[in-house]
C-alpha positions in Angstrom: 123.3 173.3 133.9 120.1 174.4 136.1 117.4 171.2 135.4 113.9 172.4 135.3 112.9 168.8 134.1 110.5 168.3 137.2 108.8 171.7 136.6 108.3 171.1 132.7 106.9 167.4 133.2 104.7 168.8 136.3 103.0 171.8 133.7 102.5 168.9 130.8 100.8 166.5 133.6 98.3 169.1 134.7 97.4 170.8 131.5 96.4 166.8 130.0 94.3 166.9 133.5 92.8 170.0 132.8 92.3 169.0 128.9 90.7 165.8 130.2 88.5 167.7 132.9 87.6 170.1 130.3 86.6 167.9 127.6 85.3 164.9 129.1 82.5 163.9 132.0 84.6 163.5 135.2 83.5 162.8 138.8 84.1 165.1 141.7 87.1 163.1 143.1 88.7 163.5 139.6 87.8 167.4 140.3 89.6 167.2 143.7 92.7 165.0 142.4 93.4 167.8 139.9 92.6 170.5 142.1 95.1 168.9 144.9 98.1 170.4 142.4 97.3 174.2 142.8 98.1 175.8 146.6 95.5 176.8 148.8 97.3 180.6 148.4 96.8 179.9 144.2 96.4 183.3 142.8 96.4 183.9 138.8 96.3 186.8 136.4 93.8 185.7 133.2 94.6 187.0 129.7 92.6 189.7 130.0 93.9 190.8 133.5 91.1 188.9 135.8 92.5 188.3 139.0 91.6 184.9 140.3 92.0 182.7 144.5 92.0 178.8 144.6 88.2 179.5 145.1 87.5 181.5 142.2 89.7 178.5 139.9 87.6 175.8 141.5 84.8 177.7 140.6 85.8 178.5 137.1 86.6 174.5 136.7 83.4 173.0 138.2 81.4 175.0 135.9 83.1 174.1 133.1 83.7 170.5 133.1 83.2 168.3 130.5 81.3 171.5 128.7 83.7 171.6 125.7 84.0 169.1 123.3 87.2 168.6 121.6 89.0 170.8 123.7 92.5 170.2 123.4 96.2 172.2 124.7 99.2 172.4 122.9 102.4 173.4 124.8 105.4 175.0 123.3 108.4 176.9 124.3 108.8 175.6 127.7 111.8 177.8 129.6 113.4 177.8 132.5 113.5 181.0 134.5 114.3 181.0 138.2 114.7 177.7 140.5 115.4 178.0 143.8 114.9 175.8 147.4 111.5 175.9 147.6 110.7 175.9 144.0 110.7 177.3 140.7 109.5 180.0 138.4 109.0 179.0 134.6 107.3 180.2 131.3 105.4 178.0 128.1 103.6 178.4 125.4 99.8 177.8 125.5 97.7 177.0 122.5 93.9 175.7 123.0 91.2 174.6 120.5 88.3 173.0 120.7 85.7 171.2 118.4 84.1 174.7 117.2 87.3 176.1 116.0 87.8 178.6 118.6 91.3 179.1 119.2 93.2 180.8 121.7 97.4 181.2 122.1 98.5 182.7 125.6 102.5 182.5 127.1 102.0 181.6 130.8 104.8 182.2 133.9 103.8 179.8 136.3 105.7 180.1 140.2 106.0 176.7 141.6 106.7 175.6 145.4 108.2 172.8 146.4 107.1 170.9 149.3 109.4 168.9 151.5 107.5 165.8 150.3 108.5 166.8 146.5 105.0 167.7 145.8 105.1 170.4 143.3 101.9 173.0 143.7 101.1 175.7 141.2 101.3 178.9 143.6 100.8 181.6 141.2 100.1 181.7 137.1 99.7 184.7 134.9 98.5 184.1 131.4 98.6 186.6 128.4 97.0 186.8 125.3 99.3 186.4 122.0 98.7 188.4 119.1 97.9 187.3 115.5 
Protein backbone atom coordinates (compact mmCIF):
# COMPACT_ATOMS: atom_id res chain seq x y z
CA UNK A 1 0.00 0.00 0.00
CA UNK A 2 1.42 3.52 -1.45
CA UNK A 3 1.39 6.04 1.97
CA UNK A 4 0.56 9.46 1.16
CA UNK A 5 0.41 10.23 4.98
CA UNK A 6 3.24 12.96 4.66
CA UNK A 7 1.42 14.65 1.73
CA UNK A 8 -2.11 14.67 3.45
CA UNK A 9 -0.67 16.06 7.01
CA UNK A 10 1.55 18.60 4.86
CA UNK A 11 -1.97 20.07 2.87
CA UNK A 12 -3.89 20.17 6.54
CA UNK A 13 -0.68 22.05 8.16
CA UNK A 14 -0.68 24.75 5.45
CA UNK A 15 -4.38 25.33 4.85
CA UNK A 16 -4.69 26.04 9.21
CA UNK A 17 -1.60 28.53 8.23
CA UNK A 18 -3.37 30.05 5.53
CA UNK A 19 -6.89 30.06 7.65
CA UNK A 20 -4.78 31.63 10.42
CA UNK A 21 -3.09 34.25 7.98
CA UNK A 22 -6.38 34.87 6.53
CA UNK A 23 -8.41 35.50 9.45
CA UNK A 24 -6.16 36.85 12.01
CA UNK A 25 -3.41 40.01 12.29
CA UNK A 26 -0.05 38.31 11.62
CA UNK A 27 3.40 39.76 11.25
CA UNK A 28 5.58 39.64 8.20
CA UNK A 29 7.79 36.72 9.50
CA UNK A 30 4.56 34.72 10.01
CA UNK A 31 3.93 35.86 6.19
CA UNK A 32 7.39 34.51 5.24
CA UNK A 33 7.18 31.15 7.54
CA UNK A 34 4.09 30.27 5.49
CA UNK A 35 5.31 31.38 2.40
CA UNK A 36 8.69 29.23 2.92
CA UNK A 37 6.18 26.02 1.96
CA UNK A 38 5.35 26.94 -1.72
CA UNK A 39 8.53 26.65 -4.37
CA UNK A 40 10.06 29.60 -5.79
CA UNK A 41 8.72 27.88 -9.45
CA UNK A 42 4.93 27.84 -7.53
CA UNK A 43 2.54 28.09 -10.29
CA UNK A 44 -1.41 27.67 -9.71
CA UNK A 45 -4.56 27.59 -11.74
CA UNK A 46 -7.60 29.58 -9.60
CA UNK A 47 -11.17 28.41 -9.86
CA UNK A 48 -11.92 30.56 -12.43
CA UNK A 49 -8.74 29.67 -14.58
CA UNK A 50 -6.35 32.65 -13.29
CA UNK A 51 -2.95 31.69 -13.70
CA UNK A 52 -0.86 32.57 -10.74
CA UNK A 53 3.88 32.67 -9.89
CA UNK A 54 5.13 32.58 -6.30
CA UNK A 55 4.96 36.38 -6.82
CA UNK A 56 1.55 36.79 -7.84
CA UNK A 57 0.50 34.22 -4.40
CA UNK A 58 2.56 36.45 -2.19
CA UNK A 59 0.81 39.22 -3.54
CA UNK A 60 -2.57 37.83 -3.32
CA UNK A 61 -1.72 36.82 0.59
CA UNK A 62 -0.18 40.08 1.70
CA UNK A 63 -3.16 41.88 0.59
CA UNK A 64 -5.41 39.78 2.19
CA UNK A 65 -4.27 39.15 5.63
CA UNK A 66 -6.04 39.20 8.50
CA UNK A 67 -9.00 40.95 6.12
CA UNK A 68 -11.55 38.26 6.73
CA UNK A 69 -13.07 37.59 9.71
CA UNK A 70 -14.18 34.18 10.52
CA UNK A 71 -12.68 32.73 7.66
CA UNK A 72 -12.42 29.16 8.07
CA UNK A 73 -11.37 25.77 5.61
CA UNK A 74 -12.77 22.58 5.74
CA UNK A 75 -10.93 19.67 3.94
CA UNK A 76 -12.51 16.54 2.70
CA UNK A 77 -11.81 13.73 0.37
CA UNK A 78 -8.17 13.67 0.64
CA UNK A 79 -6.74 11.09 -2.24
CA UNK A 80 -3.71 9.78 -3.21
CA UNK A 81 -2.85 10.08 -6.80
CA UNK A 82 0.78 9.71 -8.00
CA UNK A 83 4.03 9.50 -5.48
CA UNK A 84 7.07 9.27 -6.82
CA UNK A 85 11.18 10.08 -5.69
CA UNK A 86 10.95 13.53 -5.64
CA UNK A 87 7.39 13.81 -4.57
CA UNK A 88 3.84 13.48 -4.87
CA UNK A 89 0.77 14.52 -6.76
CA UNK A 90 -2.59 14.45 -4.66
CA UNK A 91 -6.27 15.76 -4.71
CA UNK A 92 -8.84 17.27 -1.54
CA UNK A 93 -11.76 18.64 -0.98
CA UNK A 94 -11.86 22.45 -0.26
CA UNK A 95 -14.71 24.17 1.51
CA UNK A 96 -14.21 27.97 2.89
CA UNK A 97 -16.63 30.26 4.87
CA UNK A 98 -16.20 33.12 6.55
CA UNK A 99 -18.20 35.34 9.05
CA UNK A 100 -20.51 36.94 6.15
CA UNK A 101 -21.72 33.63 5.02
CA UNK A 102 -19.94 33.49 1.85
CA UNK A 103 -19.17 30.15 0.95
CA UNK A 104 -17.11 28.61 -1.58
CA UNK A 105 -16.38 24.53 -2.33
CA UNK A 106 -13.42 23.85 -4.87
CA UNK A 107 -11.49 20.14 -5.39
CA UNK A 108 -7.72 20.99 -5.58
CA UNK A 109 -4.68 18.69 -7.18
CA UNK A 110 -1.79 19.91 -5.53
CA UNK A 111 2.00 18.46 -7.06
CA UNK A 112 4.44 18.24 -4.31
CA UNK A 113 8.37 18.00 -4.43
CA UNK A 114 10.38 16.54 -2.17
CA UNK A 115 13.55 17.91 -1.06
CA UNK A 116 16.48 15.80 0.00
CA UNK A 117 16.06 17.47 3.47
CA UNK A 118 12.30 16.04 3.54
CA UNK A 119 11.00 19.51 3.17
CA UNK A 120 7.80 19.17 1.30
CA UNK A 121 7.05 22.48 -1.08
CA UNK A 122 3.77 23.05 -2.93
CA UNK A 123 5.17 23.27 -6.67
CA UNK A 124 2.03 23.52 -8.51
CA UNK A 125 -1.96 23.74 -7.33
CA UNK A 126 -5.03 23.97 -9.56
CA UNK A 127 -8.28 24.62 -7.89
CA UNK A 128 -11.82 24.26 -9.42
CA UNK A 129 -15.01 25.46 -8.60
CA UNK A 130 -17.82 22.73 -7.34
CA UNK A 131 -21.21 23.12 -8.38
CA UNK A 132 -24.40 23.37 -6.28
Amino acid sequence: MTDYTEYFDEVIQAHVAIEQWLAEEQDEPALEQLLTRFSPQFSMVSPLGRVLDFDALSELFLMAGGKKLGFRIELSELRGIALYDGGATVSYREQQTDATGLHSDRRSTVVFEKRADGQLIWRHLHETFCKG
